[in-house]
C-alpha positions as CSV (number, residue, x, y, z in Angstrom):
1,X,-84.1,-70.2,11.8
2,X,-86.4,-71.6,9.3
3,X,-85.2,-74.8,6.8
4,X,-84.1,-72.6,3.9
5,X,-83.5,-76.1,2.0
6,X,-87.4,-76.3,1.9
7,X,-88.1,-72.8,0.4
8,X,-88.3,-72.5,-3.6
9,X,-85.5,-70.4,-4.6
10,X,-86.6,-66.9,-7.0
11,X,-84.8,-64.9,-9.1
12,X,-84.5,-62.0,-6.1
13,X,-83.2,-64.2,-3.6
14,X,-80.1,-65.4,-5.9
15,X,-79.6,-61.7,-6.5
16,X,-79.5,-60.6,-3.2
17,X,-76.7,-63.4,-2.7
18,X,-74.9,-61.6,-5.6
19,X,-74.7,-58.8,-3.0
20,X,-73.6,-60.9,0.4
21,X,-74.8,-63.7,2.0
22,X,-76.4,-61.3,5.0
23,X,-78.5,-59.9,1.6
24,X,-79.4,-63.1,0.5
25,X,-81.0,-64.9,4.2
26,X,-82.4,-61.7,4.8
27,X,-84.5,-61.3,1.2
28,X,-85.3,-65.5,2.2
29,X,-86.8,-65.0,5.5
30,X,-88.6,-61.2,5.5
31,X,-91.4,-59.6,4.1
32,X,-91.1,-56.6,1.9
33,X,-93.2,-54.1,0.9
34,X,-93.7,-52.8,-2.8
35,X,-92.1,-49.9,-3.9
36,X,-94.5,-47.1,-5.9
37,X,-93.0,-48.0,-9.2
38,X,-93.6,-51.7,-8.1
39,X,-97.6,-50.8,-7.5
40,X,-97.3,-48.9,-10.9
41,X,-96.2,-52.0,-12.9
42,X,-98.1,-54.4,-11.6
43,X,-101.3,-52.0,-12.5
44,X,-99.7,-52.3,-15.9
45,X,-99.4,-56.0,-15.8
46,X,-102.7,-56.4,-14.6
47,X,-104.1,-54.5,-17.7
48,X,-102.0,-55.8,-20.4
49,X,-102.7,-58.8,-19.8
50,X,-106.5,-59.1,-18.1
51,X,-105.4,-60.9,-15.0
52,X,-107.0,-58.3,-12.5
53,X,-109.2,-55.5,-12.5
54,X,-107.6,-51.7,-12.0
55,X,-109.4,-49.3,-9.8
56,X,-108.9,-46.0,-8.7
57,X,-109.2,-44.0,-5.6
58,X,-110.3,-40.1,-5.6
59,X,-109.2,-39.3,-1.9
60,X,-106.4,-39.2,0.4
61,X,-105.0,-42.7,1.2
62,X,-105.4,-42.7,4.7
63,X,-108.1,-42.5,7.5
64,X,-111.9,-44.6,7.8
65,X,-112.9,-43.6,4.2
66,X,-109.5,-45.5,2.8
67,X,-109.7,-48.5,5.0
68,X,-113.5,-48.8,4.1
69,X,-112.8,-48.6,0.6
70,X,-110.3,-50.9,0.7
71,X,-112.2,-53.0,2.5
72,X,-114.8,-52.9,-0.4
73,X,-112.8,-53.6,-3.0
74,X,-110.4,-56.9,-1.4
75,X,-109.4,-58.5,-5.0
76,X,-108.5,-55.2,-7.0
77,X,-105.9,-52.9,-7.8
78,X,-106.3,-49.5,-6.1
79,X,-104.4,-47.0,-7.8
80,X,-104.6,-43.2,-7.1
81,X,-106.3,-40.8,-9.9
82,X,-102.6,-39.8,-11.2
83,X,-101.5,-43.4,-11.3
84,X,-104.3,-44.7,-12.9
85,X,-104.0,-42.1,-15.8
86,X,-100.3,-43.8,-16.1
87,X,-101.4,-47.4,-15.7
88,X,-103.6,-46.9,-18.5
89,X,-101.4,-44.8,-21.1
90,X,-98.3,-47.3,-20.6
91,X,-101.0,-50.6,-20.9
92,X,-102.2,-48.7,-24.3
93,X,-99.2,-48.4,-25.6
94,X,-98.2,-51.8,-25.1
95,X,-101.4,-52.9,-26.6
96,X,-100.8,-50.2,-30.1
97,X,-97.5,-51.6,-30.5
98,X,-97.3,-54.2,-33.3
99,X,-93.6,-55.6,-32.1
100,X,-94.6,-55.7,-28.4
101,X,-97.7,-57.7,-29.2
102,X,-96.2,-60.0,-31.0
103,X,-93.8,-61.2,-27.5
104,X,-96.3,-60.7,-25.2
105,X,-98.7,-63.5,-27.1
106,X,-98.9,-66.5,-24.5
107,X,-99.1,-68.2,-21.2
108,X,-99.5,-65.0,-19.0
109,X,-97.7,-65.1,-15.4
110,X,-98.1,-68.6,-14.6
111,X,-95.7,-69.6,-11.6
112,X,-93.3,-72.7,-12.6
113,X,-91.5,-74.7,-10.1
114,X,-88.6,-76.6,-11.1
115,X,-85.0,-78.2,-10.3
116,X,-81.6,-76.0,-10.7
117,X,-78.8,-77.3,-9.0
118,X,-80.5,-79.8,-6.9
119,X,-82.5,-77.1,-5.5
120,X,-86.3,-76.1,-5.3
121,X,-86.5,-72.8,-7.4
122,X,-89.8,-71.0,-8.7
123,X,-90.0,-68.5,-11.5
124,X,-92.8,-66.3,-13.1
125,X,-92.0,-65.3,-16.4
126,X,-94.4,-62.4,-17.9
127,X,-95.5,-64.3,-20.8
128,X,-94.7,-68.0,-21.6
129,X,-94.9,-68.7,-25.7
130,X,-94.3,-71.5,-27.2
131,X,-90.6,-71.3,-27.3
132,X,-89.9,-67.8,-25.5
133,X,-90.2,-66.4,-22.5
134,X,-91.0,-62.3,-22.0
135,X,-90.5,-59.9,-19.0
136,X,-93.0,-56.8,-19.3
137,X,-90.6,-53.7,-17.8
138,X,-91.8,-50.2,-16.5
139,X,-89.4,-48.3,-16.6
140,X,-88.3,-44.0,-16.2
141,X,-86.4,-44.2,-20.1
142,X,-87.2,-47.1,-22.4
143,X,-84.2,-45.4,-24.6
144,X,-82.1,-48.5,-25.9
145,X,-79.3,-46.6,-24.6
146,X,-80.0,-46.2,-20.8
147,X,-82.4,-49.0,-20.6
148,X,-79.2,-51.2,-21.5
149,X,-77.1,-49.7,-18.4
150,X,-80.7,-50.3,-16.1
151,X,-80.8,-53.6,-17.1
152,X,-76.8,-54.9,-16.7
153,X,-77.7,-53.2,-13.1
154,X,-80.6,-55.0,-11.8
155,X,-78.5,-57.9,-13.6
156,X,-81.7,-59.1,-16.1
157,X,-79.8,-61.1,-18.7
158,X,-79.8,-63.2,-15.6
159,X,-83.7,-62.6,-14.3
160,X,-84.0,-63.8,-18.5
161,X,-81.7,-66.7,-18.1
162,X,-83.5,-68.3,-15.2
163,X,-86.7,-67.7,-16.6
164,X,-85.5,-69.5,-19.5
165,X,-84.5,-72.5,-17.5
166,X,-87.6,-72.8,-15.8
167,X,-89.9,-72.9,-18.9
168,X,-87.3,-74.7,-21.2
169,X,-86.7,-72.5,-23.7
170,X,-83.6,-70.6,-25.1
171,X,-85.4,-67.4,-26.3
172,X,-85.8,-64.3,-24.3
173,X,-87.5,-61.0,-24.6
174,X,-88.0,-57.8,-22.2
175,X,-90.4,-55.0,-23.5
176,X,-90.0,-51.9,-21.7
177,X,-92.4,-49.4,-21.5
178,X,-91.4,-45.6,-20.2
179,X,-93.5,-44.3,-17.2
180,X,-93.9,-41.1,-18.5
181,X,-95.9,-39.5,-21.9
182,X,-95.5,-40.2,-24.5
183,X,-95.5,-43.6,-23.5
184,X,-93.0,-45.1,-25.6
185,X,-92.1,-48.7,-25.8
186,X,-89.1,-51.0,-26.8
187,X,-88.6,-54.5,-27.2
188,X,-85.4,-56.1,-26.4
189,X,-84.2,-60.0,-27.3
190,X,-81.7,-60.9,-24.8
191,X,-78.7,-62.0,-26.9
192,X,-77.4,-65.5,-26.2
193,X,-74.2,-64.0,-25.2
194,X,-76.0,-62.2,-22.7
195,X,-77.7,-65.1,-21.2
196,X,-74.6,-67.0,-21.4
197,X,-73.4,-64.1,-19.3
198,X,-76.4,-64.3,-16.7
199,X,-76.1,-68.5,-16.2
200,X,-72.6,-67.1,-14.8
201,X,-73.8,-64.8,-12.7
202,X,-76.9,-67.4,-11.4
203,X,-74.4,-70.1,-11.1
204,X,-71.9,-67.8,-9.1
205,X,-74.8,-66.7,-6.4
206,X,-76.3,-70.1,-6.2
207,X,-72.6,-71.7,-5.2
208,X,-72.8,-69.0,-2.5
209,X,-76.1,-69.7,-1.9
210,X,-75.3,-73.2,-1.0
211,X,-72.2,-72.7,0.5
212,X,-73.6,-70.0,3.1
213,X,-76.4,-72.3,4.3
214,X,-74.3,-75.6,4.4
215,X,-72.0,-73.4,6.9
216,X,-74.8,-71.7,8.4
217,X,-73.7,-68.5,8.2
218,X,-74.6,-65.6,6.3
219,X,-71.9,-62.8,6.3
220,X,-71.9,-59.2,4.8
221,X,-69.5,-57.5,2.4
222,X,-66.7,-58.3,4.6
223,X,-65.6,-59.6,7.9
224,X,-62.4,-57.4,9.1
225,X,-61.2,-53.6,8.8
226,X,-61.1,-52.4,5.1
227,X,-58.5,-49.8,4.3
228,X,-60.4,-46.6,2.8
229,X,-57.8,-44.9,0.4
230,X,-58.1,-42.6,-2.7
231,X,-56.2,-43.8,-6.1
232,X,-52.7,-42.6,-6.3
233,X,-53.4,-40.9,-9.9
234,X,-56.6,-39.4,-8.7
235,X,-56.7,-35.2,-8.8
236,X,-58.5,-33.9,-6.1
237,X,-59.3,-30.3,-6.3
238,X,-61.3,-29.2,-2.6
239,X,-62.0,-25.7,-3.8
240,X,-61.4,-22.7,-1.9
241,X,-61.7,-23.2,2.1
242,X,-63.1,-19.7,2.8
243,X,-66.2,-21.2,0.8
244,X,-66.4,-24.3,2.9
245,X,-69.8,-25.0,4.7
């Protein structure tokens, strides 16, 4: 078992605690593989912001031709022709939009390694101004209204609030930018109330965080036989039999 004491702490591991301690070692000690959406924003990062150049690949991704061409091209992005046409729209849109522009203005994804709870962490935010920090989002809807529900689920009023720690800052912003034409974007602040909410939520995990390794184990959901029952005031209709499967 590796020291975990000795590995900087990121906003995904805490996160993963938020879901068991079994969530939490195993997003420590393995390697992951990004998702499609995952290659798609970081193609958008890298064009926003200039920090790597953005290629794209006419054939089938598999076979000699692919591996030679990657092989080519070691310290670029290789998108397909579809994602490319994406990657580009969404970075153009980010660049056209006057409020987005105006949060995306700064230190661009520059790691920071700090102290939180006696503890090595690490964050990247986005973009580091002078008193703000900004997480550049992809997303399927950048609607105000679903985007909010997206973010209380992957939990970024807390993403936001460690992000604020490490830079030392009390502002917060996430631009989002939808995945699909016409490309439109939103820019969010992160209330205080919200971040207030998120030190909570990083405070919770990282007391579990702690706890788990200190007893050297790392359990799942639960540790016995859980009861699997229906509410009592729940209506169940299970249609007609005779048009069962």
């Amino acid at each position: 078992m590796p020291d975990l004491t000795q590995l900087p702490i990121r906003f995904s591991h805490l996160r993963a605690y938020g879901r068991s301690g079994a969530h939490g070692y195993h997003a420590r000690t393995s390697a992951w593989e990004p998702t499609k959406p995952m290659l798609l924003g970081t193609a958008v990062h890298a064009l926003a912001f200039g920090t790597r150049k953005v290629i794209a690949y006419e054939g089938t991704r598999r076979g000699k031709a692919w591996d030679a061409f990657k092989l080519e091209h070691p310290d670029e992005h290789i998108l397909s022709m579809g994602e490319n046409y994406h990657a580009r729209n969404m970075a153009d849109a980010l660049l056209k939009s006057k409020l987005a522009v105006q949060v995306l203005e700064g230190v661009a994804e520059t790691t920071i390694e700090f102290q939180w709870f006696g503890r090595k962490c690490r964050a990247t935010p986005d973009v580091k101004g002078n008193s703000f920090v900004t997480d550049l989002k992809t997303a399927k809807s950048a609607d105000p209204a679903q985007f909010q529900w997206a973010s209380l689920r992957m939990a970024y009023h807390a993403q936001m609030k460690m992000q604020c720690i490490a830079a030392g800052v009390d502002v917060a912003h996430v631009v989002c930018v939808e995945s699909v034409e016409p490309y439109p974007v939103t820019v969010f602040r992160v209330t205080d109330e919200a971040l207030t909410e998120g030190e909570k939520l990083l405070t919770l995990w990282m007391e579990r965080l702690i706890n788990c390794e200190k007893a050297d184990c790392f359990p799942p959901y639960v540790e016995c036989i859980v009861p699997l029952d229906v509410p009592k005031d729940l209506d169940l209709d299970y249609g007609d039999d005779d048009a069962a499967d």
